[in-house]
C-alpha positions in Angstrom: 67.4 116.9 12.6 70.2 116.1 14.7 72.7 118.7 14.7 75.7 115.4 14.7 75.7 112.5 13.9 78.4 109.4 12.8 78.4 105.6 12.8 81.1 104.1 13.8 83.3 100.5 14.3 83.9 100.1 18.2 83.3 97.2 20.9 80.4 98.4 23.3 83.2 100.0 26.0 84.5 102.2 23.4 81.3 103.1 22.0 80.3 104.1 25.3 83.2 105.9 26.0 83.4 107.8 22.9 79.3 108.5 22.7 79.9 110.4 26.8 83.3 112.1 25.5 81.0 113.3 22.3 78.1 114.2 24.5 80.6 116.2 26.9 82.0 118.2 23.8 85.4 116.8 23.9 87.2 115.2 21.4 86.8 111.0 21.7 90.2 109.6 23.3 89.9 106.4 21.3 90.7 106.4 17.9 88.5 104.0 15.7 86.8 103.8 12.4 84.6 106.7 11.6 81.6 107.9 8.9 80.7 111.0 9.7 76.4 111.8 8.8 75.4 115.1 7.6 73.1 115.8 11.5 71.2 112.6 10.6 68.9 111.3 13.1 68.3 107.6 14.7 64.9 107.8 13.2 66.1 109.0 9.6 69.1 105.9 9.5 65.9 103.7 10.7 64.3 104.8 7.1 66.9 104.1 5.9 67.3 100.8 7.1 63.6 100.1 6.1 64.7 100.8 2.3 67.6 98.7 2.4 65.8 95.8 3.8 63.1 96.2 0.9 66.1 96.7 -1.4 67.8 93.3 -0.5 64.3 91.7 -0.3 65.4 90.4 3.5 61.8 90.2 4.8 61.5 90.1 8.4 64.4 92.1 8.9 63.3 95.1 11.8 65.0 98.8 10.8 65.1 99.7 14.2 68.7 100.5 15.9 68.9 99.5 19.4 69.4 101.9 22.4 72.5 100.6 24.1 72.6 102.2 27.5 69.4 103.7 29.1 71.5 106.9 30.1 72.4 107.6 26.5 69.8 108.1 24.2 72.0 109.6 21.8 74.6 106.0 21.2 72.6 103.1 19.2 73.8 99.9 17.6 73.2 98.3 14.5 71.6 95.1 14.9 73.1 92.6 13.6 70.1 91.9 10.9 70.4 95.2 10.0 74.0 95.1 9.5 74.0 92.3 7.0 71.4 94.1 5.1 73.8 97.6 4.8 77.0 95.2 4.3 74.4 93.4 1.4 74.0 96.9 -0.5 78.0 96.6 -0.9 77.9 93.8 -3.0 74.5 94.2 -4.9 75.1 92.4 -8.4 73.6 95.8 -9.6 74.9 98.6 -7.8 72.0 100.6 -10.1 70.1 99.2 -7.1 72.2 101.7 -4.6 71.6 104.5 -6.1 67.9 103.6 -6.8 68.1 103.3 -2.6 69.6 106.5 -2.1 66.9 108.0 -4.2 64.5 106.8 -2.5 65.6 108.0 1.0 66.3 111.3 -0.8 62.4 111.6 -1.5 61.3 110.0 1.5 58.8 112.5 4.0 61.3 112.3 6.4 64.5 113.5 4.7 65.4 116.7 3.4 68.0 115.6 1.1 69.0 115.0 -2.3 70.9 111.7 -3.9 73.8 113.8 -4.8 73.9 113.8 -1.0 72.6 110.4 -0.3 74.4 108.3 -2.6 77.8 108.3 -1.5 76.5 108.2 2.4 74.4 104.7 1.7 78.2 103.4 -0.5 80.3 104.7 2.7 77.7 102.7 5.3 77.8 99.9 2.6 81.7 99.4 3.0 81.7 100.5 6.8 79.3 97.6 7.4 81.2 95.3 5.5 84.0 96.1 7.8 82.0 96.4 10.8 80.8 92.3 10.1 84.4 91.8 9.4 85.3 92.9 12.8 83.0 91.4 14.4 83.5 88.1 12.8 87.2 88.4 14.0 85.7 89.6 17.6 82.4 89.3 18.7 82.3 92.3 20.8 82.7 94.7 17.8 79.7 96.0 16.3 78.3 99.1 14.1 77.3 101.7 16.5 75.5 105.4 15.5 75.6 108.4 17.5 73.2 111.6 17.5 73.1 114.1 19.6 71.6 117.8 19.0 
């Protein structure tokens, strides 16, 4: 389990910049949209993202994040696939459906969690998504980015 962990709204210079001021223990300079993750790994938001895309029934849809710079193993995006099945969750006609999810990922192998804990995490990604495709819709460089680090 990672020992931090947040997603966060940037363009892929910021995310960069703020993933080396993280990894260098300093504060990040640039000031942008934030969810903090209780230590979450890349590998637990990936089962995660396999859930959701179950969830919104978007076959086809890979859970994987993406690695954006080979010297920082810690910064991933969001693909964009992915992001419109998070973004989905926010707007499920049955938000019963959301905490079913959360549930789910609770009980899942890989997580050592509960939904009290899950639950509001997979709402918060559900509206930062929303307003991660929002930005990026108003600029294409802007994307959903996740950083973990031990």
């Amino acid at each position: 389990m990672a020992s931090y962990s947040e997603f966060f709204i940037a363009d892929h210079h910021q995310a960069v910049a703020r993933a080396k001021a993280r990894e260098a223990g300093k504060s990040p300079a640039i000031d942008v949209p934030v969810l903090p993750t209780p230590g979450l790994s890349d590998f637990e938001i990936e089962v995660l993202g396999g859930l959701a895309v179950k969830k919104v029934h978007a076959t086809g849809v890979a859970a994987e994040l993406s690695l954006v710079d080979i010297e920082l193993d810690t910064l991933y995006a969001v693909p964009d696939a992915l992001l419109e099945v998070f973004a989905e969750l926010d707007s499920l006609e049955d938000q019963e459906d959301v905490s079913e999810l959360a549930a789910e990922w609770a009980a899942a192998e890989e997580m050592e969690s509960t939904p009290e804990v899950t639950e509001p995490l997979v709402r918060a990604l559900a509206a930062m998504s929303v307003a991660a495709a929002k930005a990026a819709d108003d600029n294409a460089k802007m994307g959903l980015f996740f950083f973990s680090a031990e």
